[in-house]
N, CA, C and O atoms as CSV, one atom per row, in Angstrom:
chain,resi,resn,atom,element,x,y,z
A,1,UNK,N,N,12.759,-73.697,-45.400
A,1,UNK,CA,C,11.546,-73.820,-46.184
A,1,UNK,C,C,11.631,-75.018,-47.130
A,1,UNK,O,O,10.738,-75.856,-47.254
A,2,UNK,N,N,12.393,-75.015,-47.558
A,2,UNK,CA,C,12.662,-76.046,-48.740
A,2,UNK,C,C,13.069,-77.936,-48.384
A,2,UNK,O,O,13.221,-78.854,-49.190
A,3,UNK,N,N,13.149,-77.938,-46.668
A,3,UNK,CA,C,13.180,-78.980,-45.968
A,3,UNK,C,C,11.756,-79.620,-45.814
A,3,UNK,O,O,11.293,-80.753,-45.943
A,4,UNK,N,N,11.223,-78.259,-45.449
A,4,UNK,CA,C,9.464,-78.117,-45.217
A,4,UNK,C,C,8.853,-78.989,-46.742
A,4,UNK,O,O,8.160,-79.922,-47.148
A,5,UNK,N,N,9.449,-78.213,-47.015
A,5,UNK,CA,C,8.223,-78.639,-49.011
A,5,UNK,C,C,8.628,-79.942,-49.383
A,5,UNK,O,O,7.914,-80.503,-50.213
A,6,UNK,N,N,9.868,-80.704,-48.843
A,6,UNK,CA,C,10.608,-81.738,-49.512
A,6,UNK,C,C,9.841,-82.759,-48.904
A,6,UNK,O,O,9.509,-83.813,-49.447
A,7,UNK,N,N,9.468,-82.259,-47.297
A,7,UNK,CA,C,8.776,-83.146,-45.996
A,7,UNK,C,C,7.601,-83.473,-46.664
A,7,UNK,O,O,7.284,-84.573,-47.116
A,8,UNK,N,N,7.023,-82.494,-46.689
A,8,UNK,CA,C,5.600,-82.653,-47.232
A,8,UNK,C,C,5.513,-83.498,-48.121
A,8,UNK,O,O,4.996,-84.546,-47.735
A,9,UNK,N,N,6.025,-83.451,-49.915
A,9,UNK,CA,C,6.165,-84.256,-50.464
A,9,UNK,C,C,6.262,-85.540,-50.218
A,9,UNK,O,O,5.287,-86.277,-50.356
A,10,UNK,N,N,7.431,-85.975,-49.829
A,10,UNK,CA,C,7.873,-87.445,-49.299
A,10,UNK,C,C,6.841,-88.097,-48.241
A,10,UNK,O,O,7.092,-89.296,-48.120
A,11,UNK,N,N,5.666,-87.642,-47.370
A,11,UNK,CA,C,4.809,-87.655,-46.731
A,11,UNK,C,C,4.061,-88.087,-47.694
A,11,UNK,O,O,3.846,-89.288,-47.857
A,12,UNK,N,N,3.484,-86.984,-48.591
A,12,UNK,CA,C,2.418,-87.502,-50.287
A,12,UNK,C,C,2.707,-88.482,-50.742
A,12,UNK,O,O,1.791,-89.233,-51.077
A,13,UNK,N,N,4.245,-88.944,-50.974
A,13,UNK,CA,C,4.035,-89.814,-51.582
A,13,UNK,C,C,4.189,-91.215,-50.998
A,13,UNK,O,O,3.813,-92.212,-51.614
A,14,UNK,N,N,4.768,-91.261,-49.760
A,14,UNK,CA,C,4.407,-93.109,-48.987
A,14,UNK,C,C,2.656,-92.661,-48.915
A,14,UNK,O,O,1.888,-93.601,-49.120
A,15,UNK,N,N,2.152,-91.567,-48.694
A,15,UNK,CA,C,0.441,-92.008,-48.530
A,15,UNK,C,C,0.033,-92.497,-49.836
A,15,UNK,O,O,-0.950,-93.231,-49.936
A,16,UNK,N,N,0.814,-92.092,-50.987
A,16,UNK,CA,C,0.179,-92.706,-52.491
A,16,UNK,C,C,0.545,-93.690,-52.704
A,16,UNK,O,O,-0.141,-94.514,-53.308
A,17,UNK,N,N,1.864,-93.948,-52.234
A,17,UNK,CA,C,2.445,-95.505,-52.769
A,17,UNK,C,C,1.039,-96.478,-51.992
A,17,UNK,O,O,0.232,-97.162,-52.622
A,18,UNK,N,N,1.074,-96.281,-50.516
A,18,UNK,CA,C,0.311,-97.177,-49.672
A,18,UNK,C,C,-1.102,-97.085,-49.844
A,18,UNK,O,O,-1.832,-97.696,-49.064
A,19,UNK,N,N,-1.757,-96.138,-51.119
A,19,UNK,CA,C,-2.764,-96.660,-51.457
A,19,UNK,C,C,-2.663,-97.372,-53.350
A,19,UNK,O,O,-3.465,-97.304,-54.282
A,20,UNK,N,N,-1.500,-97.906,-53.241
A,20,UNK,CA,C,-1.254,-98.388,-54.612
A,20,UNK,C,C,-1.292,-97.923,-56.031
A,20,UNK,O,O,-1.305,-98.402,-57.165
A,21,UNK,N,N,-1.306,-96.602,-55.347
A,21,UNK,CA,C,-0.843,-96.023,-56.882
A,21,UNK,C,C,0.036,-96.555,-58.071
A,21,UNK,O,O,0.620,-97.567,-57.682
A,22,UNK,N,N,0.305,-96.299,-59.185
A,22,UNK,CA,C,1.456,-96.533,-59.850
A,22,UNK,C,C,2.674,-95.378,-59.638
A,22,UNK,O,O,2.562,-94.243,-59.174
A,23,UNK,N,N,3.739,-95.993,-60.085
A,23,UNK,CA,C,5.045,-94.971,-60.207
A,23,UNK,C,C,4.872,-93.479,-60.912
A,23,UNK,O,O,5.232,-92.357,-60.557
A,24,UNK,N,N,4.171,-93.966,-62.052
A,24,UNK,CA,C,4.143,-92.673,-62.854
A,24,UNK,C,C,2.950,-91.554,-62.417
A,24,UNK,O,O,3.006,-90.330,-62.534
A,25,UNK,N,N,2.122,-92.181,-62.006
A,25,UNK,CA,C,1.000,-91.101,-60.996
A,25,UNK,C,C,1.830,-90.839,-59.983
A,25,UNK,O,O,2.013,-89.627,-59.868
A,26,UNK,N,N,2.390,-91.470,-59.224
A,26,UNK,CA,C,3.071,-90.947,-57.899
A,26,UNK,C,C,3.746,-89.264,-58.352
A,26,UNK,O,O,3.516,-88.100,-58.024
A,27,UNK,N,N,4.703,-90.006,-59.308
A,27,UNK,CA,C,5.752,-88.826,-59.644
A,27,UNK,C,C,4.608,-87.584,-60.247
A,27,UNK,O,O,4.734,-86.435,-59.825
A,28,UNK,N,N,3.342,-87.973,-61.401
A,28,UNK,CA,C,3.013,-86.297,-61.399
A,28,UNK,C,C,2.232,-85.629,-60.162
A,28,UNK,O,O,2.283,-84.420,-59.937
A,29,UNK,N,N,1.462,-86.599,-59.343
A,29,UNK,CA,C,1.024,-85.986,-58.414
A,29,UNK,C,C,2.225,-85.143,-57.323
A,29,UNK,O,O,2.092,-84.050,-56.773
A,30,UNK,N,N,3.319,-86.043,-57.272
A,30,UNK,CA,C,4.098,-84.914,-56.289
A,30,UNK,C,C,4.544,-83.806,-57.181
A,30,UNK,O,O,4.668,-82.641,-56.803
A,31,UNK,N,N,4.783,-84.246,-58.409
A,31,UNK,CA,C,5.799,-82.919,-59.466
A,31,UNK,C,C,4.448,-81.808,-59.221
A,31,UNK,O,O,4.837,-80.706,-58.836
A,32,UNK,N,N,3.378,-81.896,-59.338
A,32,UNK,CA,C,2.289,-81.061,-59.012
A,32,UNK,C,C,1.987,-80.619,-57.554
A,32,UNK,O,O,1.120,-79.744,-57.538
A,33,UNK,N,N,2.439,-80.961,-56.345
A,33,UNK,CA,C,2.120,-80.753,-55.106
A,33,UNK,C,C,3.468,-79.814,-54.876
A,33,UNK,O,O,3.418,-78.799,-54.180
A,34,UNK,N,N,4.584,-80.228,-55.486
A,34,UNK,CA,C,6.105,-79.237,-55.553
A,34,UNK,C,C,5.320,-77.912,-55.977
A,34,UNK,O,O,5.016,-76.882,-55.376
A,35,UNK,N,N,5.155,-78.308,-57.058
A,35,UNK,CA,C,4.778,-76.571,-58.144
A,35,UNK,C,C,4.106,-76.215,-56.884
A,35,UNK,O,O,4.896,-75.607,-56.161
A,36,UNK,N,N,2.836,-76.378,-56.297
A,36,UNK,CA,C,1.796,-75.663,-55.269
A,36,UNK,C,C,3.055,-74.994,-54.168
A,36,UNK,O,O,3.286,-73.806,-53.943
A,37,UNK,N,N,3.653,-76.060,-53.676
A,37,UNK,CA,C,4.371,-75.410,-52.624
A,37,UNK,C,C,5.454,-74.418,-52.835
A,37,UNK,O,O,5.757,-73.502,-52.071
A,38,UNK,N,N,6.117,-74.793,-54.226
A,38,UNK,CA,C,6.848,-73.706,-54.332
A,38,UNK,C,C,6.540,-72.357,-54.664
A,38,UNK,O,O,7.208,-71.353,-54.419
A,39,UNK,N,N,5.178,-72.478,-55.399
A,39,UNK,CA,C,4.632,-71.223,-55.543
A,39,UNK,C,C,3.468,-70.427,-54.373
A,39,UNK,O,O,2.896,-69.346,-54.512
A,40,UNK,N,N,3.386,-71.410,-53.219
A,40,UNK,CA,C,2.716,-70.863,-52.297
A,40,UNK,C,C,3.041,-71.496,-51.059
A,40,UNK,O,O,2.403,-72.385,-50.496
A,41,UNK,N,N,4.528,-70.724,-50.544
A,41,UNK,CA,C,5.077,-71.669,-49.525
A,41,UNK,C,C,4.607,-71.691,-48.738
A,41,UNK,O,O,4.738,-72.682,-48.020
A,42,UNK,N,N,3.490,-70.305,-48.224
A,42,UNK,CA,C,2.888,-70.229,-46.821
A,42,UNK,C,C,1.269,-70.349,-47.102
A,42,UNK,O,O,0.551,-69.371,-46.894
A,43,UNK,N,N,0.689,-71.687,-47.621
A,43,UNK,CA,C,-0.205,-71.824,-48.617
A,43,UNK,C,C,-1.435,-71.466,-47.368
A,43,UNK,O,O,-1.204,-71.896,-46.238
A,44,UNK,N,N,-2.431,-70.858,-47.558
A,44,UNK,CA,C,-3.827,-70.722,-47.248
A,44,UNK,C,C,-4.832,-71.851,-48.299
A,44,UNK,O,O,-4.552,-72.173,-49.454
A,45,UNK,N,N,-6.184,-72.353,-47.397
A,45,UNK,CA,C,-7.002,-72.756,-48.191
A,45,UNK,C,C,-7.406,-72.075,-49.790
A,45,UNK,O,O,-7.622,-72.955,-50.624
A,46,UNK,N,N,-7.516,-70.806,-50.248
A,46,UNK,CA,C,-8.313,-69.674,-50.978
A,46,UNK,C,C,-6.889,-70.108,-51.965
A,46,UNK,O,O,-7.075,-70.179,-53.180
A,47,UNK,N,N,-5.139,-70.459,-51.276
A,47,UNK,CA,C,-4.402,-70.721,-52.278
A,47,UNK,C,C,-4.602,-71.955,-53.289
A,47,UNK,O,O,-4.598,-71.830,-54.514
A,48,UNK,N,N,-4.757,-73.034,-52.671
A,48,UNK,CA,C,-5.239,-74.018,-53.257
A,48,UNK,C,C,-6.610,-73.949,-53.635
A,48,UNK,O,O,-7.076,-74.954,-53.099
A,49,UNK,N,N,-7.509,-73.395,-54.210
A,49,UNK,CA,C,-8.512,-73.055,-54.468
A,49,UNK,C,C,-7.949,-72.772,-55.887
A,49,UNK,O,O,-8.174,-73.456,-56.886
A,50,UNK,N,N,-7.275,-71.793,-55.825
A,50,UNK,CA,C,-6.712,-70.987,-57.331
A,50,UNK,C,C,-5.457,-71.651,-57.641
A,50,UNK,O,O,-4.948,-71.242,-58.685
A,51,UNK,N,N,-4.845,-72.518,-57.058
A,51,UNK,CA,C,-4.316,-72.981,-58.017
A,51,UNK,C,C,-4.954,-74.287,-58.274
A,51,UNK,O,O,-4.318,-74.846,-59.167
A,52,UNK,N,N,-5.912,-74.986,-57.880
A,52,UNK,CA,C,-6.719,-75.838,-58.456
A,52,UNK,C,C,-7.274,-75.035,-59.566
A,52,UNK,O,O,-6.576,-75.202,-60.566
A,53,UNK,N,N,-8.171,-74.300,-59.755
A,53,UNK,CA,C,-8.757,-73.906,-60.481
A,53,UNK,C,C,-7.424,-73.543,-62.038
A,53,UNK,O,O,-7.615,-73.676,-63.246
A,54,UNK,N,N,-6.393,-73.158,-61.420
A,54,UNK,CA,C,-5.559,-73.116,-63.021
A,54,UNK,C,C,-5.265,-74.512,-63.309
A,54,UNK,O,O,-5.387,-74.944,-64.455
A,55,UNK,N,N,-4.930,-75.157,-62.456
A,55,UNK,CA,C,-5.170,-76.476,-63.344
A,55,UNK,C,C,-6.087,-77.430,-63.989
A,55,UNK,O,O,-5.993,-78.374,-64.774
A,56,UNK,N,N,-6.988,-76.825,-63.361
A,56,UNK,CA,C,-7.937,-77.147,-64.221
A,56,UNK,C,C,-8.515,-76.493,-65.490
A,56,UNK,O,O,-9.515,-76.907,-66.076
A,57,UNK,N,N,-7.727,-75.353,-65.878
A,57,UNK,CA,C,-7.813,-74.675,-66.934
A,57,UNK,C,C,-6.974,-75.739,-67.958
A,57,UNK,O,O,-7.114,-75.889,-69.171
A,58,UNK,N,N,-6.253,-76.272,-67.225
A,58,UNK,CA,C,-4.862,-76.603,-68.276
A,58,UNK,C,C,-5.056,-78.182,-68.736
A,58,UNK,O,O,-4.329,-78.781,-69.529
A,59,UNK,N,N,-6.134,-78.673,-68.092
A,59,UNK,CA,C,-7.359,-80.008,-68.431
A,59,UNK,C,C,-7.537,-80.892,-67.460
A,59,UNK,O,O,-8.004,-81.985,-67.777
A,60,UNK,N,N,-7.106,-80.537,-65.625
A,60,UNK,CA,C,-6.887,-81.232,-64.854
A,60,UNK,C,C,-8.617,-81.647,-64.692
A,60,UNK,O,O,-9.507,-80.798,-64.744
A,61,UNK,N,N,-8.802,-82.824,-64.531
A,61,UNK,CA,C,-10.010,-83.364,-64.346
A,61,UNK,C,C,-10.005,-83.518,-62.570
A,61,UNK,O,O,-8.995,-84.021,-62.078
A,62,UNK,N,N,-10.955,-83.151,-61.786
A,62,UNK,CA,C,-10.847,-82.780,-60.678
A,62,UNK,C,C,-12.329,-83.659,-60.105
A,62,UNK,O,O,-13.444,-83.246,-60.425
A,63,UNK,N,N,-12.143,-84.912,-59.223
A,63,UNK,CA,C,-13.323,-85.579,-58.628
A,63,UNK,C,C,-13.338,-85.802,-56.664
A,63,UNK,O,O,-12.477,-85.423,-55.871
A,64,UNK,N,N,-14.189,-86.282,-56.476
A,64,UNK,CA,C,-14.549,-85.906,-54.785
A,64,UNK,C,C,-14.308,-88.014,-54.837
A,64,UNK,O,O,-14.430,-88.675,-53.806
């Protein structure tokens, strides 16, 4: 599992580097995609739903 979540990550983040992100967005967007996976390893859509929604309690500004 934890090969799985590491994959994923490292996947997130060459797609962020290669749309030019900076370093320090890179790192909270994955430190935030970790938390999701570790707390919902076998994640469903309805999971990411709610845990979007707590972060956005916590002041995550959320756009399309």
């Amino acid at each position: 599992m934890l090969d799985d979540i590491n994959g994923e990550i490292q996947a997130f983040r060459e797609y962020l580097q290669s749309r030019g992100l900076s370093p320090r967005t890179i790192y909270e967007y994955t430190h935030d995609l970790h938390g999701f996976l570790s707390e919902y390893p076998e994640a469903k859509p309805e999971d990411l739903e709610k845990w979007l929604q707590t972060l956005s309690k916590s002041g995550l500004k959320l756009s399309s």
